[in-house]
N, C-alpha and C positions, 0 to 999 in steps of 0.2 A: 448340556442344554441344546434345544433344537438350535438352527440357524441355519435356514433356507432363504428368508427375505430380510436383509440389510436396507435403510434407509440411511444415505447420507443427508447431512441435513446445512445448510449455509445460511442464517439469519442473518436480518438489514436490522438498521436500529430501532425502526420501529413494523407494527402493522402494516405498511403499507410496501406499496414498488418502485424503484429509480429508475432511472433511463442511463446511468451511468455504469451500468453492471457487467465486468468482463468474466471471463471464463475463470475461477478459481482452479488454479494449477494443481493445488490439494487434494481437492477432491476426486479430481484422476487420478491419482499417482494412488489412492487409496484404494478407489476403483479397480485399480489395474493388479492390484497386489491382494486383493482377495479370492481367495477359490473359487475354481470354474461352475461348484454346484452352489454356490450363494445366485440367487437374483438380486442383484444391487438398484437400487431404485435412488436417484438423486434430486432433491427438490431445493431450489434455491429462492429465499425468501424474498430478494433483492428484486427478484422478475417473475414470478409469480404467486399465485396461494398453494400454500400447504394446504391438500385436501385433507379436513377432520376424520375423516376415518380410516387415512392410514396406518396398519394396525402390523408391521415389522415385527420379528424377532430382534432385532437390535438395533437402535438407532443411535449415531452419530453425529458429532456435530460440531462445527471451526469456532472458535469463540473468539474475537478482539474485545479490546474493551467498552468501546462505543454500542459492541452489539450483545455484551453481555445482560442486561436484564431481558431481551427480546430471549435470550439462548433461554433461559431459565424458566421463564413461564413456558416456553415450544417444552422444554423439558418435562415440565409438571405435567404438561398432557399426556405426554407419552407414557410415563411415568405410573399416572393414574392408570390407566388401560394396560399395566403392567408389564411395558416395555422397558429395558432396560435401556440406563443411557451412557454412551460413553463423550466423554467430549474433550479436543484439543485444540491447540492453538497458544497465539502466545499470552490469552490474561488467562489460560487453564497454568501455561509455563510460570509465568511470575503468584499469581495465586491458587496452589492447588487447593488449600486446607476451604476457601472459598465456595469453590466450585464442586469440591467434594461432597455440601450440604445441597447441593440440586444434579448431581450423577452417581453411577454407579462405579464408575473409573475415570481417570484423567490419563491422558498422554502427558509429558513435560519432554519439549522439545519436539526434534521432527519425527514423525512417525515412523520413518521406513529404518527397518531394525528391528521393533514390536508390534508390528501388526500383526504381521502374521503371527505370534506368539499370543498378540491379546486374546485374535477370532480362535486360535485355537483352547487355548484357557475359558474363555467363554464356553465351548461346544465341550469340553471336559467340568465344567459346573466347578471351573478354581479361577473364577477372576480373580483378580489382587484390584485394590484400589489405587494404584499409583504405575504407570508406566512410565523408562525414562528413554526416552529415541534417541535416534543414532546422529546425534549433532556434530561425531567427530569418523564418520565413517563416509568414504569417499564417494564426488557424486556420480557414481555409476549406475550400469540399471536402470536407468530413470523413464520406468515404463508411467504411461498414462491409457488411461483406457478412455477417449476423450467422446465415444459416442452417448454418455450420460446425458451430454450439452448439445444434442439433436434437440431443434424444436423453440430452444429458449431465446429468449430478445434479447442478445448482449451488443454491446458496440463493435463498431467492425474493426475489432483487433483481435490478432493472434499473438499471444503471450509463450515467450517462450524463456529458459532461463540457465547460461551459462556459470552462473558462479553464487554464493550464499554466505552471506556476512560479510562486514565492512570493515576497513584497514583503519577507520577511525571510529572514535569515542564521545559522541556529542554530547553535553548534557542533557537536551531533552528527550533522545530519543531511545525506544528502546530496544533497538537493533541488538547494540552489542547486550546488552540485559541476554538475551534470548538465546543469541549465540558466541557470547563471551568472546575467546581471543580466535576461534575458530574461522577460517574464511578457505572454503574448497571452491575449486572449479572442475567443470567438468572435461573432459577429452575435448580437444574442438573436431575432431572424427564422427565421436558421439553428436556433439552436438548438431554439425552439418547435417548430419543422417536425418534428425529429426525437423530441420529445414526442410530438408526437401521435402516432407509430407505435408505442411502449410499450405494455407490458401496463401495464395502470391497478388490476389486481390484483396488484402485485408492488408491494415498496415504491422509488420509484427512490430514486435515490444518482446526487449530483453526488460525480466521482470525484476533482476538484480539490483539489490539494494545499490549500488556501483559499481558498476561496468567497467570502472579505471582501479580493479583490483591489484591486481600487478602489471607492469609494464610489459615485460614478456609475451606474459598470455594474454591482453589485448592485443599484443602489434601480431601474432601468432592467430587469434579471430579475425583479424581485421585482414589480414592476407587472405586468406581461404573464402573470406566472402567477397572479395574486389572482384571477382570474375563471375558472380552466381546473377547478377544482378537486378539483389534484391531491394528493395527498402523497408527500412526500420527504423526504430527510434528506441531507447534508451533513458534509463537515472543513471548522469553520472558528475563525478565530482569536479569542481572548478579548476581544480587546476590539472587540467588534461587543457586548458585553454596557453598555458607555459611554454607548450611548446606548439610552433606552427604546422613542423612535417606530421604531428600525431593527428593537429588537426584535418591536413590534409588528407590523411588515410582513414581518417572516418569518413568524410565524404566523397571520398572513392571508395569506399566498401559500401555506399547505399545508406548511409545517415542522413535523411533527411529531419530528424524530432530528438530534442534533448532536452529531459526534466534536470535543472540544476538548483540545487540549493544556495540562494542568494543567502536566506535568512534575515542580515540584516543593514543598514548601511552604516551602524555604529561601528567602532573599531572596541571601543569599549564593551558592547552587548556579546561582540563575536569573543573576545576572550573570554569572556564567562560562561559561556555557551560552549567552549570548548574548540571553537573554528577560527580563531586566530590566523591561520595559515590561509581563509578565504582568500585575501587580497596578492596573494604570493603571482595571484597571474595577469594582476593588473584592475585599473579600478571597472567597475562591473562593465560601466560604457560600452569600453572597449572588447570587454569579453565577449560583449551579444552582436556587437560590427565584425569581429570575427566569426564567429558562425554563421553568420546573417551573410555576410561575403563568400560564402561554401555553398551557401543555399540550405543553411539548417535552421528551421525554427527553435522557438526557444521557452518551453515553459519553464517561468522563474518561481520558488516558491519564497517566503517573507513568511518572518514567525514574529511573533509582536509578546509585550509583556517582561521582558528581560528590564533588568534594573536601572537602565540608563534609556529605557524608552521614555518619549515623551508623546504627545498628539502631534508635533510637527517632525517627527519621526514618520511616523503614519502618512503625513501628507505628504512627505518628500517620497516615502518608498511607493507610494501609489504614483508622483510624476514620472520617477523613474521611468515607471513601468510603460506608460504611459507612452513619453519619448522616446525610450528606446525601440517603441513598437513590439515588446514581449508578444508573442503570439498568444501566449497562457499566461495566467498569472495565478498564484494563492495567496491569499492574506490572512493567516491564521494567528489566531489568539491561544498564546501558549497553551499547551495543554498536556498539564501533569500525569502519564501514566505509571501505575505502580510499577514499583521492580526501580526506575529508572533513577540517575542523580537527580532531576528536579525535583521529584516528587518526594523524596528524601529529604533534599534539602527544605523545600518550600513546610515541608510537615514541622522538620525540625527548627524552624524558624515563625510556626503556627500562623501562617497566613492563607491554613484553605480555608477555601468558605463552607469545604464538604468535604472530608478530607475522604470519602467513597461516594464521589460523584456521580458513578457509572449505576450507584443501585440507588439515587436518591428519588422520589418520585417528587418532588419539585424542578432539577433542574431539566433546562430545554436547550437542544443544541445551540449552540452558540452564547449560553450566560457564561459571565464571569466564574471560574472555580477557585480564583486566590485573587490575593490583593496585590496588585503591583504596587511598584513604589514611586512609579514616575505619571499615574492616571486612576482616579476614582475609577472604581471594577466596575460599575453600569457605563460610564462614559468610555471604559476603554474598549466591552462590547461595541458598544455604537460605533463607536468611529471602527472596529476591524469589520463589522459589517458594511459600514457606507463603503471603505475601499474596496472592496468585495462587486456591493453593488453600481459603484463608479465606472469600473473598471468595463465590467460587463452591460453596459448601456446599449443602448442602441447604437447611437454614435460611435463609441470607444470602438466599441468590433468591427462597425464599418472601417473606419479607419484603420486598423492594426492592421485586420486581414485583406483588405485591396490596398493598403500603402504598406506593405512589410517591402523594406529593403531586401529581402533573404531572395528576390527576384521570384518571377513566375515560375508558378509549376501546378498542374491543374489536380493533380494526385494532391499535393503537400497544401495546396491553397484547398483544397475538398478539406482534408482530415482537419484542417485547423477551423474551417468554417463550423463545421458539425460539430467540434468541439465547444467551440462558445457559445453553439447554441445549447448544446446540452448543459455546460457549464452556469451558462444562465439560469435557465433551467430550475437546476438543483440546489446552487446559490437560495434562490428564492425559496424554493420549497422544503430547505432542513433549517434553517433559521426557525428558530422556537418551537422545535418539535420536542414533544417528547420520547425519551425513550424508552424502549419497551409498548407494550399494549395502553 
């Protein structure tokens, strides 16, 4: 079959545009590994419109779950004007047989491995309807062709990504789902190399599920970048806070931003969740007066809904946040994705309210999808969006971001301000959206 003009394609959850939209790493890396005579055309739904009549030989496209009914009607279009579609990501990984009734093939897992085997099977007229990527094949190579993302309005961060998959198991999350016992990193040679071609005015972002994969190879990144000096920020796991000297070396390698998973202040929630070991580096307090004392900000996130929550759960992990002056914070209401142990369990235990939420045309982001046991599912939305909207107040922000103990810095005090403006922002404007058109 022909195959001149490719369309990558990236849906939001719904119709509309965010202001929270970073560079999708994928779809370079997809870009960059397609032949020189394809014209790759990339349209990201997140910060713009899809023009109607674009009219591709093949169209592509990332699917999560959140943005799974938006994929499928973008698909139908295509579709109809008898574009074929391919489409990957991780709810194409955990539901193929799904996604198979709105594309023409699925990836399962990461793509680099059968791309170029798919585009070539496509231009020989033998798709298969099922490809499975190369999740266990090392991260080298790792071309991107990043001038797709000329033009588009994303936040001023440059993403970049040393390592894939995580050394732990959480119940809710569907990491290891995705990539099972697999966890590679790449060269830090490789990686350096592709530092240096970053904007050094943007803040980067290691985009690694966790950055404190192995001990080695962070104390091993973290040398090689103490002299470059850069700033960045990171997701990484709580106990890299254990030790002082490691702390030290991330803020002498240019750590100024760290996403950490608090999840919860229960001791009891975190065992069921699977993160028992949270507390291993001391009670949170102290966690965030250490970074805060290096000059690291601190987005914390908080997952709500585990069996031993209550509503003054909720209110305590909103003061935390609060006190400890979190620069970020999330207050999320659990949320079941297939494939994963909650979503399993919670099935197996018949307490969704939908047990395929992602394709219901009632629900809206932020409604309850199961019944907790410790808060009527309307009241326990409410209260994770009042924290939500607490937090990010007028006042809250004043306060965090001109009293953060983490000391001045007019770079790190910029990124955290724009932050909660955006975060407000969006806060407000995906609460009871629909998803999809």
């Amino acid at each position: 079959m022909r195959l001149e003009r490719l369309t990558l394609l990236r849906p939001n959850m719904g119709d509309y545009r965010s202001t929270d939209g970073m560079q999708p790493m994928s779809m370079a890396i997809l870009a960059a590994r397609t032949p020189a005579d394809v014209a790759v055309t990339f349209y990201d739904d997140k910060v713009e419109v899809i023009p109607a009549d674009d009219q591709p030989d093949l169209v592509a496209i990332t699917v999560e779950t959140f943005t799974a009914r938006r994929a499928y009607e973008l698909a139908a279009g295509y579709r109809a004007k008898g574009v074929p579609v391919i489409m990957g990501g991780y709810h194409p990984t955990f539901l193929p047989e799904e996604v198979l009734q709105h594309a023409d093939a699925v990836v399962i897992g990461d793509a680099e491995g059968v791309w170029e085997q798919l585009l070539d099977d496509f231009r020989g007229d033998r798709l298969q309807k099922v490809y499975s990527g190369g999740n266990d094949q090392p991260l080298r190579d790792f071309r991107q062709d990043k001038t797709i993302f000329i033009g588009k309005k994303y936040i001023p961060v440059e993403p970049i990504q040393f390592s894939r998959g995580c050394r732990f198991a959480c119940d809710f999350c569907s990491i290891r789902a995705f990539y099972q016992d697999s966890l590679r990193i790449r060269p830090v040679q490789e990686t350096l190399a592709e530092l240096q071609t970053l904007n050094r005015r943007k803040l980067l972002f290691f985009v690694d599920d966790n950055l404190f994969s192995r001990r080695n190879e962070l104390n091993a990144l973290l040398t090689a970048l103490k002299p470059l000096g850069l700033r960045w920020s990171c997701q990484i796991s709580i106990d890299v806070a254990r030790d002082d000297e490691l702390l030290d070396r991330l803020a002498e390698a240019g750590c100024v931003f760290v996403l950490i998973g608090f999840e919860s202040l229960s001791k009891e929630n975190l065992k069921q969740m699977g993160k028992p070991w949270n507390h291993v580096a001391g009670d949170y307090a102290s966690v965030v007066r250490k970074l805060h004392q290096r000059g690291i900000a601190v987005y914390g996130t908080f997952v709500f809904g585990y069996d031993h929550d209550t509503e003054e759960i909720i209110d305590r992990s909103l003061e935390f946040a609060m006190q400890a002056r979190l620069e970020i914070a999330n207050f999320n209401p659990l949320t079941p994705t297939p494939n994963s142990p909650l979503y399993d369990r919670l099935k197996r235990e018949g307490r969704l309210l939908s047990p395929k939420w992602w394709l219901d045309p009632n629900y809206r982001y932020g409604d309850p999808i199961f019944i907790p046991k410790g808060i009527a599912p309307e009241r326990f939305a409410e209260k994770c969006f009042e924290a939500k909207r607490q937090f990010y107040s007028w006042k809250s922000i004043t306060l965090r971001v001109l009293g953060s103990d983490a000391g001045l810095d007019l770079f790190r005090t910029g990124i955290v301000g724009l932050a909660n403006l955006v975060s407000r922002r969006e806060v407000m404007r995906k609460q009871h959206r629909v998803l999809g058109t």
